[in-house]
ROKOLVO-204250 format. One record per residue (C-alpha): residue number from 1; residue in three letters; x, y, z. Coordinates in steps of 0.05 Angstrom, whole numbers. Each point is the difference from the previous one (the first is absolute). Layout:
<nodes>
> nr, rest, east, north, up
> NUM, ALA, X, Y, Z
...
</nodes>
This chain:
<nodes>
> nr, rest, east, north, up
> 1, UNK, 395, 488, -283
> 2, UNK, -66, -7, -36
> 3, UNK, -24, -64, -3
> 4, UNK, -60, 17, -56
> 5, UNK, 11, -14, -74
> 6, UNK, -58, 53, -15
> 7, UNK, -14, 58, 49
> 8, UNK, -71, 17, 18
> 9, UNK, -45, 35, -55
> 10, UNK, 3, 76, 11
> 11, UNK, -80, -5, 13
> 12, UNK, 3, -42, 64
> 13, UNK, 2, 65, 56
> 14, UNK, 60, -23, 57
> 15, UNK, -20, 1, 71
> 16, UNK, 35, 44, 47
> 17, UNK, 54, -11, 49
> 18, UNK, -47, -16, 56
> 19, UNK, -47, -48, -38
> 20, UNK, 67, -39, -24
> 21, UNK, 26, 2, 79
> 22, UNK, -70, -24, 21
> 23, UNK, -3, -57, -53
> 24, UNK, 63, -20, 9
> 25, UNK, -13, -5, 78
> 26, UNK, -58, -39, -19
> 27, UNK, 45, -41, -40
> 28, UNK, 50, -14, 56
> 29, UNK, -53, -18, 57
> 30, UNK, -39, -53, -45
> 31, UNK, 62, -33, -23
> 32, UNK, 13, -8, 73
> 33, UNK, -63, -35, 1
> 34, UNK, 9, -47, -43
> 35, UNK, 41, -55, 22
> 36, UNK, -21, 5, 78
> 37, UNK, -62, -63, -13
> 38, UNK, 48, -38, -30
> 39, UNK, 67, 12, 29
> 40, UNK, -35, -10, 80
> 41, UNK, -23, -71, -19
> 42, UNK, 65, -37, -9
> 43, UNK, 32, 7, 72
> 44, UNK, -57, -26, 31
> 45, UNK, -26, -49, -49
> 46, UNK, 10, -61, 47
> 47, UNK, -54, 40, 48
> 48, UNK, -54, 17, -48
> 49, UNK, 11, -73, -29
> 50, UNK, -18, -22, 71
> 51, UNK, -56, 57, 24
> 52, UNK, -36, -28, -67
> 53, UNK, 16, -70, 16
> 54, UNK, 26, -7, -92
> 55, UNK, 47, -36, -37
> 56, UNK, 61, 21, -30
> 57, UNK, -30, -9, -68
> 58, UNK, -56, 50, 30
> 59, UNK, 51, 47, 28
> 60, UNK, 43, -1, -63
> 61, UNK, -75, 19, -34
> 62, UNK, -4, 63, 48
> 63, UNK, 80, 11, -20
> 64, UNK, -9, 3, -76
> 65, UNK, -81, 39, 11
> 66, UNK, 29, 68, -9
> 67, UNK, 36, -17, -63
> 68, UNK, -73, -26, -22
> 69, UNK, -32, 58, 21
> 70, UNK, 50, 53, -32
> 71, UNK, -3, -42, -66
> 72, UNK, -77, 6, 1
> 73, UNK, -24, 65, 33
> 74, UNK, 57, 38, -34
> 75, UNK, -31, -10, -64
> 76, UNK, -60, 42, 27
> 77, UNK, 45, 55, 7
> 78, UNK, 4, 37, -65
> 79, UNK, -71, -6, -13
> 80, UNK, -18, 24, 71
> 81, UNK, 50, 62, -12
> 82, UNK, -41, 16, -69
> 83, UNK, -60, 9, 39
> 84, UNK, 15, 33, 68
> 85, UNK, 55, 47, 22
> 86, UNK, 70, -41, 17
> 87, UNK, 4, 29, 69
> 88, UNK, -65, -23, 11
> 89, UNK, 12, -67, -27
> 90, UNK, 66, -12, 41
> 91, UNK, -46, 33, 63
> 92, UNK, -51, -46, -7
> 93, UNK, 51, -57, -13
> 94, UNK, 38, 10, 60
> 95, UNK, -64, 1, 54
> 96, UNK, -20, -66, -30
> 97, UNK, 77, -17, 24
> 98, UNK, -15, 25, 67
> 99, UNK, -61, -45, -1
> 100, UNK, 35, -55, -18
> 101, UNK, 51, -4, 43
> 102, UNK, -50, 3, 55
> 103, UNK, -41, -57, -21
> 104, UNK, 65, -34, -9
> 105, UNK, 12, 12, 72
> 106, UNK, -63, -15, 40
> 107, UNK, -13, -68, -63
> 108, UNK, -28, -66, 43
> 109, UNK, 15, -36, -66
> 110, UNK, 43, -20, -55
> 111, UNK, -54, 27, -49
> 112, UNK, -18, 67, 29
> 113, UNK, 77, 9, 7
> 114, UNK, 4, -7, -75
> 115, UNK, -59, 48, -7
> 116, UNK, 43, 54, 38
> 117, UNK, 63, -7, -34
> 118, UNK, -35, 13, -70
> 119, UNK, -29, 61, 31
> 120, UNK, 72, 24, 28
> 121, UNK, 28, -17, -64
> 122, UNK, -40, 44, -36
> 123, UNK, 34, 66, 17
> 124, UNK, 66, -37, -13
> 125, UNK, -27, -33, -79
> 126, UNK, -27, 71, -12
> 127, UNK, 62, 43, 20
> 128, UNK, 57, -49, -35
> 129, UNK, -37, 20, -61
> 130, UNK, -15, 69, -2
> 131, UNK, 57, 28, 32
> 132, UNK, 48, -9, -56
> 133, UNK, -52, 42, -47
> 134, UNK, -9, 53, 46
> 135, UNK, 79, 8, 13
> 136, UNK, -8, 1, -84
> 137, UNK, -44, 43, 5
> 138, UNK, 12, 53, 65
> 139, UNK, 86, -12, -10
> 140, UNK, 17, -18, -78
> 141, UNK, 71, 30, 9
> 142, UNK, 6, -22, 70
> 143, UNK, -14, -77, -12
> 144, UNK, 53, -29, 32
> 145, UNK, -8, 39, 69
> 146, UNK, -67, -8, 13
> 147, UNK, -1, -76, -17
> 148, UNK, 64, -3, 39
> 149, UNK, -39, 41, 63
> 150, UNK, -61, -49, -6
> 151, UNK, 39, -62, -4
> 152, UNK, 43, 17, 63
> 153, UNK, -65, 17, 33
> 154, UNK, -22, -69, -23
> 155, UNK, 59, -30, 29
> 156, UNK, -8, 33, 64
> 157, UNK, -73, -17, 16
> 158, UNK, 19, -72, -17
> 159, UNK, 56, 10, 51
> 160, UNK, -38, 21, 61
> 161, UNK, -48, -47, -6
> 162, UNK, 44, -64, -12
> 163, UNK, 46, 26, 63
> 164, UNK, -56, 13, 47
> 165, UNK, -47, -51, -14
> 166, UNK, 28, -57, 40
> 167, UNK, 6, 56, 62
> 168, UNK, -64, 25, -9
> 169, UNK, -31, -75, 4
> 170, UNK, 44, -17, 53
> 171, UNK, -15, 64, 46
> 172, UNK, -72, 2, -5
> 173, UNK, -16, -73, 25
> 174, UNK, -42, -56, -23
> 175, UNK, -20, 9, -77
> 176, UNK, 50, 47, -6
> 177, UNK, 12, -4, -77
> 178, UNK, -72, 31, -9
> 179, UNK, 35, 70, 28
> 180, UNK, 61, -11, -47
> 181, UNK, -42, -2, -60
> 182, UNK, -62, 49, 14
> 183, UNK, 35, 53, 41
> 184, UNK, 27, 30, -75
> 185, UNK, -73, 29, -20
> 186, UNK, 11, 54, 38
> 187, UNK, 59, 23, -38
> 188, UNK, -45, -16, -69
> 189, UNK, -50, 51, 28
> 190, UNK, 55, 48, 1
> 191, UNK, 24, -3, -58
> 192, UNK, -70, 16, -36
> 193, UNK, -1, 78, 28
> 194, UNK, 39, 21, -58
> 195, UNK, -35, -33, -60
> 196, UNK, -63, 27, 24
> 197, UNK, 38, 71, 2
> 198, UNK, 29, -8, -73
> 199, UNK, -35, 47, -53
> 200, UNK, -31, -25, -57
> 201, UNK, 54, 13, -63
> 202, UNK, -17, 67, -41
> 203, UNK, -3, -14, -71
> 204, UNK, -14, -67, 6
> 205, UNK, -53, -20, -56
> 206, UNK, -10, -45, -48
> 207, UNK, 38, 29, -51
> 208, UNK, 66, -2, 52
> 209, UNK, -5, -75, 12
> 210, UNK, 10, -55, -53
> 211, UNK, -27, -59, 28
> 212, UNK, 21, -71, -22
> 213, UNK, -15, -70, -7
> 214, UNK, 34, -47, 50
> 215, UNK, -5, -59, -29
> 216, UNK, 31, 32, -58
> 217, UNK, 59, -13, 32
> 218, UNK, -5, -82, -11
> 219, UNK, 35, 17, -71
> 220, UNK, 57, 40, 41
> 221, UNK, 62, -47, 3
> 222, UNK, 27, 55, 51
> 223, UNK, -64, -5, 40
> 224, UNK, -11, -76, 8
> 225, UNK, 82, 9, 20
> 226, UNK, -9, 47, 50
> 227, UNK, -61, -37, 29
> 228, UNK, 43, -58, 5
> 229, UNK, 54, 38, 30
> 230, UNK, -39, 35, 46
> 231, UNK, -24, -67, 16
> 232, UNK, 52, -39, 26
> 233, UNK, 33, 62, 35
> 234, UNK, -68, -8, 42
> 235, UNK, 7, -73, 7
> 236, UNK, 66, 7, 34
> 237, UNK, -23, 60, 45
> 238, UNK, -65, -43, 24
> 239, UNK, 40, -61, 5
> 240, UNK, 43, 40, 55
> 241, UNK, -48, 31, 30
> 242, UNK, -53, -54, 14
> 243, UNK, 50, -50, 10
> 244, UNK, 75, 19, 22
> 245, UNK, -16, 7, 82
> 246, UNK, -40, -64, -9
> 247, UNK, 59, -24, -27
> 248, UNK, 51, 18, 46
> 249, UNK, -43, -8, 59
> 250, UNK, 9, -73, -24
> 251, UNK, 57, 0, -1
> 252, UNK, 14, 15, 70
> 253, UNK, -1, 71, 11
> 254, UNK, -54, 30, 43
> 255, UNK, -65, 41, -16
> 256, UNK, 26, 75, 14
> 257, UNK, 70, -17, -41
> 258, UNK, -33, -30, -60
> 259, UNK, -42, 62, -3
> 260, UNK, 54, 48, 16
> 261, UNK, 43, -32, -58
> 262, UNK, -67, 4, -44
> 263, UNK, -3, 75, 21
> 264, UNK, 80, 5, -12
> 265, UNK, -15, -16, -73
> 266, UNK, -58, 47, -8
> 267, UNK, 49, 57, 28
> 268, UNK, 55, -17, -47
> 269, UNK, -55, 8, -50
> 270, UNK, -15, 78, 19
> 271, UNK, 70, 26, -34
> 272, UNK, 2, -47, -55
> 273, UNK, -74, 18, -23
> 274, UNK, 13, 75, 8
> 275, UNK, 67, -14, -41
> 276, UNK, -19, -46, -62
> 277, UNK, -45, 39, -26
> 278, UNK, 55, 66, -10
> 279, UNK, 41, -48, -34
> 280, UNK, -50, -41, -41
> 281, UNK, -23, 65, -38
> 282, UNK, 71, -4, -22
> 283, UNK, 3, -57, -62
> 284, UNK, 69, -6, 3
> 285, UNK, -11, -31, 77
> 286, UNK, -58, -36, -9
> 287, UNK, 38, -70, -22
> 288, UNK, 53, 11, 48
> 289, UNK, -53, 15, 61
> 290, UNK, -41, -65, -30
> 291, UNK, 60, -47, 6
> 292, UNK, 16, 25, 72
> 293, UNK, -72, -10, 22
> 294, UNK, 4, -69, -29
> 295, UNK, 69, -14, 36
> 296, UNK, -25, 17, 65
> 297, UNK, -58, -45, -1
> 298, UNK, 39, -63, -26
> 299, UNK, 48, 14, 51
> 300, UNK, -49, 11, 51
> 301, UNK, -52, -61, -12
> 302, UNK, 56, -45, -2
> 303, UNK, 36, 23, 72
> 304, UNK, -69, 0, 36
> 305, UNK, -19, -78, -30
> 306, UNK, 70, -26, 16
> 307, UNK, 26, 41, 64
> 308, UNK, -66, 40, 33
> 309, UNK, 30, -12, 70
> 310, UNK, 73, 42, -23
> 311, UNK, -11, 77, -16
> 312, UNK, -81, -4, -13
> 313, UNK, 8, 78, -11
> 314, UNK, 50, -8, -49
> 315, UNK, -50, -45, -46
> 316, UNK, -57, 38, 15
> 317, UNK, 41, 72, -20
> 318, UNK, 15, -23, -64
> 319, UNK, -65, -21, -11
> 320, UNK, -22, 69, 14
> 321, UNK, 42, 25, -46
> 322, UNK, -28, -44, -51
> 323, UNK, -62, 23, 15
> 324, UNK, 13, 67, -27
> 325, UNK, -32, -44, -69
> 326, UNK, -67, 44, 32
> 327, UNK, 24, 67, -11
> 328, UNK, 36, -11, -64
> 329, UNK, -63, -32, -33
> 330, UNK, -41, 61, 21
> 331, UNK, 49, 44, -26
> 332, UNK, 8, -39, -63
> 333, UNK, -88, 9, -11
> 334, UNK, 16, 77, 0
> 335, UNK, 56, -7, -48
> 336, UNK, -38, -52, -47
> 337, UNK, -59, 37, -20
> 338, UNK, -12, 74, -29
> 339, UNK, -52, 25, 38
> 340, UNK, -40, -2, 67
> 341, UNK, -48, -34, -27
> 342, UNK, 35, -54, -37
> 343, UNK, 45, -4, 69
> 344, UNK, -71, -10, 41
> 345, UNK, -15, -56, -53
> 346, UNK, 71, -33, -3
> 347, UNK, 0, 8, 82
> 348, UNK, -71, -43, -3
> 349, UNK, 15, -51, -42
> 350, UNK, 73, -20, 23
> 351, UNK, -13, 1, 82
> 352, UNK, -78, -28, -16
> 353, UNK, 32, -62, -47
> 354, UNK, 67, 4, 51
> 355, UNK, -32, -11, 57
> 356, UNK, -49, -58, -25
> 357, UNK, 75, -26, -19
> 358, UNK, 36, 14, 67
> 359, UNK, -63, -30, 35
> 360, UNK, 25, -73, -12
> 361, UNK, 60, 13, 32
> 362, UNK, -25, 3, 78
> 363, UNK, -52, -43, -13
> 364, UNK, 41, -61, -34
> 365, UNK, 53, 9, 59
> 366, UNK, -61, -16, 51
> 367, UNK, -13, -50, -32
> 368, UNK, 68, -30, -18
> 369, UNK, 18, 9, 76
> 370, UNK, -69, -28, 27
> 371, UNK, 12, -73, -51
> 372, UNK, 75, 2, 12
> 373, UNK, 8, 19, 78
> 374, UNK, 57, 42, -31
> 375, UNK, 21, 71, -41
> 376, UNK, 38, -27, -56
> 377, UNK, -50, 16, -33
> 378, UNK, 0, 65, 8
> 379, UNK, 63, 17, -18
> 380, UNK, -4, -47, -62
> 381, UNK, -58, 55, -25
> 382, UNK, 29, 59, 24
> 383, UNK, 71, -20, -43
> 384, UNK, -39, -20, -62
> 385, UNK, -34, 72, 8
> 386, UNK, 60, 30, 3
> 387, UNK, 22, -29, -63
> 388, UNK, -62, 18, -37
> 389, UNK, 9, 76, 27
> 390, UNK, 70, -1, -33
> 391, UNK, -24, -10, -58
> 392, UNK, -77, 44, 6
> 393, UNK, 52, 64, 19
> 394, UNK, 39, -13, -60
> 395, UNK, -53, 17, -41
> 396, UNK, -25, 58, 35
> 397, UNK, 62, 32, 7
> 398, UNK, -13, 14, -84
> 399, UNK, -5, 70, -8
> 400, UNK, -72, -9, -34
> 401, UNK, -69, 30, 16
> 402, UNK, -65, -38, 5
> 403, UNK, -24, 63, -29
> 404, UNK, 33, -29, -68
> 405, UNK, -30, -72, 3
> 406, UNK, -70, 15, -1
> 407, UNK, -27, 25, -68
> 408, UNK, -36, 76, 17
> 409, UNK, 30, 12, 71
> 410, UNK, 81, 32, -39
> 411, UNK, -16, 69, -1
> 412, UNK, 23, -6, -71
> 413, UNK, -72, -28, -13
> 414, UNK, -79, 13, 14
> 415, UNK, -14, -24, 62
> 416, UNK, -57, -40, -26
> 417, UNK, 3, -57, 55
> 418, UNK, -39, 30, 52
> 419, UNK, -51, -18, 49
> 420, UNK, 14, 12, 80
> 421, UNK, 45, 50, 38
> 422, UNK, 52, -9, 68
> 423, UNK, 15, 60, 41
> 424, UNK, -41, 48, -28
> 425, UNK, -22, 65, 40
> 426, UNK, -62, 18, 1
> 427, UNK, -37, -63, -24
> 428, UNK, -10, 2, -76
> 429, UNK, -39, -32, -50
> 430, UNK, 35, -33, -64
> 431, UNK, -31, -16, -65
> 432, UNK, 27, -54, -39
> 433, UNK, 19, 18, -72
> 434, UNK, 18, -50, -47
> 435, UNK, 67, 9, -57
> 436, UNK, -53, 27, -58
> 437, UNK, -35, 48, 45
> 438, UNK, -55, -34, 26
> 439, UNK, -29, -32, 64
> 440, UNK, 2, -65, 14
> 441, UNK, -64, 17, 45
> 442, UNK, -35, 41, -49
</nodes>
């Protein structure tokens, strides 16, 4: 089933089967990328807390850093995809990942270790927002597997690095956790070789890309919803994964278990992610799938606050489930705007303004748990956040098109609003034209 209002303009020459295979490889291998930095921290944040000699308001600073970072340095990625080729972008974003991770590893201090992780998060701020444009792009009638693929892929980097962190620290001696988080560059380095193989796009000028404002969007109601939706989904995803082994560690259960349960609900992710999307592009499922999400992670907040010590893998399941929020809000970006471009934009704005949003979360539990000596806290924000993500998905479960908010981007009117591109192959230049005709820069 296509999930494209509009299909591509005639003009716009379609790669061939091996150029889709190769992208869509490429696709795959940095997706599994792109949770490893933060996913390995979790399990053995009692260690790094330690090997630093921080706080827990400090370590709930390095917990809630990559939502920072993929607020910020996401923003950077439309304009950076105007001027150079996207594989080479995403190439160049995931070797300063590699980096990262490997000043992560081998940081004396709390500072440098901060300096790393915006380096390793760099790959990950880049590829959460181009990837939905180029699946736009590459895939328009094959939205929902390809986001489906990448968001399993996702869920499975995520897993393997929240399962074998805690081993991987514990085999490998004293200062073990610096293994557990740098040993994943290696597997960023991989996953460059086919974005440097990808072909530049035939056909791809400036005539074949409208380009649009981003902060257009600020007069989109469905916009500033789906930023908030996409938002709070992240809050409750960074909430589990920088602080649910903490948490259970706490509560009596050792190192290896709490990250084994932490890797339990990354796995229980992989299906659900490669599922929601299929259904999402459905409308009919869309409030249906929403109320389910929002189910599980009621029920499973509230069973891991009251009883963590009976069936921890029960709570932490449903919470996975939950967690397919991810992979329905990247499907719903697709389905919400017209075109690639206007999908590159929407993709921007929501995760950039999102992730500012799902930033507190982390961060306030640190410091809720550092001034109370307790987690209440925690799930006090993560239940209000559900609450508020009831009501975000509401609205973007409208079938409406940010396409249709912004005066100039409907392609029932001039596109007159015009001034940088995302995802364009080869680079291209763009001259601003103003409603009458003329140029705002002469």
């Amino acid at each position: 089933m296509s999930s494209t209002p509009d299909a591509p303009p005639a003009h716009r020459t379609q790669p061939g089967r091996r150029v889709l295979w190769l992208v869509a490889t490429a696709i795959v291998l940095t997706a599994l990328n792109l949770r490893t930095a933060v996913n390995s921290v979790g399990p053995v944040l009692e260690e790094l807390e330690n090997g630093l000699g921080i706080s827990s308001g400090a370590a709930g600073l390095i917990t809630t850093m990559p939502v920072l970072c993929f607020a910020v340095i996401g923003f950077a990625g439309p304009p950076l995809a105007a001027r150079y080729r996207d594989g080479h972008v995403l190439a160049g974003a995931l070797l300063a990942m590699a980096a990262g991770l490997v000043v992560r590893a081998v940081a004396g201090s709390f500072a440098l270790f901060l300096v790393g992780t915006v380096l390793a998060m760099v790959g990950g701020a880049l590829g959460n927002v181009l990837l939905p444009s180029l699946v736009k792009r590459y895939f328009p009638s094959r939205t929902g597997l390809l986001v489906g693929a990448y968001s399993a892929a996702m869920a499975v980097g995520g897993a393997i690095a929240s399962v074998s962190a805690a081993p991987l620290a514990e085999a490998t001696g004293a200062d073990g956790w610096r293994w557990a988080l740098g040993i994943w560059a290696a597997l960023a380095m991989v996953a460059v070789l086919p974005w440097l193989a990808v072909p530049a796009r035939p056909g791809s000028s400036r005539e074949s890309h409208a380009a649009v404002r981003m902060r257009s969007l600020a007069r989109s109601p469905m916009a500033i919803a789906m930023a908030l939706f996409f938002g709070l989904q992240a809050m409750q995803a960074y909430i589990v994964v920088g602080w649910s082994a903490q948490y259970l560690r706490d509560s009596g259960l050792s190192a290896a278990s709490a990250g084994l349960l932490l890797g339990l609900n990354t796995a229980v992710v992989i299906p659900i992610n490669a599922i929601a999307p299929a259904l999402t592009v459905r409308p009919h499922l869309q409030r249906p799938l929403l109320l389910t999400f929002m189910g599980c992670y009621v029920v499973g907040w509230l069973g891991l606050w009251q009883a963590p010590g009976t069936a921890p893998w029960l709570w932490m399941s449903l919470l996975a489930v939950g967690l397919g929020t991810f992979a329905m809000a990247l499907t719903l970006m697709g389905l919400r705007a017209r075109t690639p471009e206007t999908t590159a934009a929407l993709s921007t704005v929501a995760q950039g303004w999102g992730y500012l949003l799902a930033g507190v979360g982390p961060l306030l539990v640190g410091v809720l748990r550092g001034s109370s000596g307790g987690y209440t806290g925690m799930f006090v924000v993560a239940l209000v956040g559900v609450s508020g993500l009831t009501a975000t998905g509401w609205l973007v479960t409208r079938q409406r098109y940010v396409d249709d908010d912004v005066p100039g981007w409907s392609p029932a009117g001039p596109r007159d609003d015009v001034v940088e591109v995302a995802g364009t192959e080869p680079p291209v230049a763009v001259h601003v034209r103003e409603p009458g005709g003329g140029s705002p820069r002469g």
